[in-house]
N, C-alpha and C positions, 0 to 999 in steps of 0.2 A: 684167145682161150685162157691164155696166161694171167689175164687182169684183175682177176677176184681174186687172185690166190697173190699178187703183190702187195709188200707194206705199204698200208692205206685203205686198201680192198679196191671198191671202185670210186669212177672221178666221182667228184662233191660237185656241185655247179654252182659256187655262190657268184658273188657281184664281184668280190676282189678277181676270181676267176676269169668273169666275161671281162672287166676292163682290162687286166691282163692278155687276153687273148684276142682283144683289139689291137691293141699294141704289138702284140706278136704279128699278126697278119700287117698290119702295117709297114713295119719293118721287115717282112718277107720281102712283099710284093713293091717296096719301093727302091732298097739298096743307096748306095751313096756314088757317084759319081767321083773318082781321084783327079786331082790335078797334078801330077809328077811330069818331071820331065821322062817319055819314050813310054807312058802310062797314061794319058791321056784321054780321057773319057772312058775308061775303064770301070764299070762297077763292080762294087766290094758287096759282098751282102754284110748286113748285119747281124745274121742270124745266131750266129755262137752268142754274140753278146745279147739275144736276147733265151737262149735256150739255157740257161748257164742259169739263173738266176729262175727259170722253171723250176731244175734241177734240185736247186736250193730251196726255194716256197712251197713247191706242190709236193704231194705223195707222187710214186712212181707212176700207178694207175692214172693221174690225172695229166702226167711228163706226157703219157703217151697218147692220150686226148688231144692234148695241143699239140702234139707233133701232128698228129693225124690231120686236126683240120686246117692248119698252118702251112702243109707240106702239099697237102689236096687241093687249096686255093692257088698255093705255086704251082701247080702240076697245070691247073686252068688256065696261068698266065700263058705257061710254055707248053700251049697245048699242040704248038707242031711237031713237038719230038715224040716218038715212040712214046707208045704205052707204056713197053715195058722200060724206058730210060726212067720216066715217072714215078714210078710203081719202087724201081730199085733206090731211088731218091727217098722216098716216102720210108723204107723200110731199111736203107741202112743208117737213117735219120732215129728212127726207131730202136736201133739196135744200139747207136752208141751213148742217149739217152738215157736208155732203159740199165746199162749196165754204169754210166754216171751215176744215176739217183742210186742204185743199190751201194757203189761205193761210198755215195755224200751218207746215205744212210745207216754203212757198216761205220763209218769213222766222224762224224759228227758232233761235237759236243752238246750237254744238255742245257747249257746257258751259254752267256755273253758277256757275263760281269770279269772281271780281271783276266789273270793268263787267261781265261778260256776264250778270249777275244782272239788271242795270238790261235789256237788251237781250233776256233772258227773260221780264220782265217786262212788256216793251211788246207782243212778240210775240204774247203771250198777250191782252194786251187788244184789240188788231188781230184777233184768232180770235175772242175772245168779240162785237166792236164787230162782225164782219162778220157772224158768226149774230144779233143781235140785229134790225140793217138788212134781212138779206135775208128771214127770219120776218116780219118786220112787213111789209116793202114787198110780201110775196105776199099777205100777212092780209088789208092795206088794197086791195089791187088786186082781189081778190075781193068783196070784200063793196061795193064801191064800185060792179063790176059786177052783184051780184047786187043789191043794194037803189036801184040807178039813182040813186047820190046822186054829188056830185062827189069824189074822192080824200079831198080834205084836210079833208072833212067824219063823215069812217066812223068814227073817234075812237080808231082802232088809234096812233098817233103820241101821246101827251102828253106833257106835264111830269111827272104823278105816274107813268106806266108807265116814261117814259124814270127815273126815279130807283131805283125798282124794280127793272130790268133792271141797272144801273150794279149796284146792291148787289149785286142776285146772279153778276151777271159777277165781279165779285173773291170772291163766295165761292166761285166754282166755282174761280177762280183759285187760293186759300190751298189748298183741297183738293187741287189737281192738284198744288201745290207739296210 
């Protein structure tokens, strides 16, 4: 209901859009397999890195078009889990998106030519560092309440996820660049 009334108004559908948005499902729906040692066939998704760089090219209204059809093809993949695991997938994907782009769009500069490169730069990591926070702090706040355990025990926060996220926030970065 919210979508008209975000900066941008509603999604644009151009061509940059759809190839965009090929690429997004692609990288949803395939992930990367790790080879670490006691990690082993583990998949990582990509998706920060490719949501990141939405954040940054599209208006808010069209962030949340691609999360929507991006997140709904995932939900087909892993269509044995609950409806509603889907659904809160789909929607706190949504929420941490929706509150990125409005950040990338309060603190944005309006070129790229000298400092303001430096000042494009941080912007962007302030939009990727506020999806990263707000995804995890709903992950960890769920599952702390569904498994009765306390916050800082649910294991959504680490060292090795936070280095992970960092990498793919600049990759989403270089590409949006």
């Amino acid at each position: 209901a919210a979508i008209p009334f975000l900066p941008g108004g509603l999604p644009s559908i151009t061509l940059s859009l759809v190839i965009y948005l090929a690429a997004a499902l692609l990288a949803q729906l395939v992930g990367v397999r790790v080879v670490m040692p006691g990690l082993e066939g583990q998949a990582w998704s990509l998706i920060s890195a490719v949501l990141i760089p939405t954040i940054i090219l599209f208006p808010p209204a069209t962030n949340v078009l691609i999360v929507l059809i991006t997140f709904t093809a995932y939900a087909v993949k892993r269509r044995g889990l609950p409806w509603y695991q889907n659904a809160w997938n789909i929607g706190q994907h949504q929420l941490a998106v929706l509150v990125a782009a409005l950040v990338w769009e309060g603190v944005h500069p309006t070129g790229t030519g000298g400092l303001q490169a430096v000042h494009w730069y941080a912007a962007a990591f302030a939009a990727g560092g506020t999806f990263y926070l707000l995804n995890n702090l709903q992950t960890s706040a769920v599952l702390a309440f569904a498994t009765q355990r306390p916050f800082r025990e649910v294991g959504v926060f680490s060292r090795g996820t936070f280095y992970r996220e960092l990498v793919l926030t600049w990759m989403g970065i270089i590409v949006a660049d």
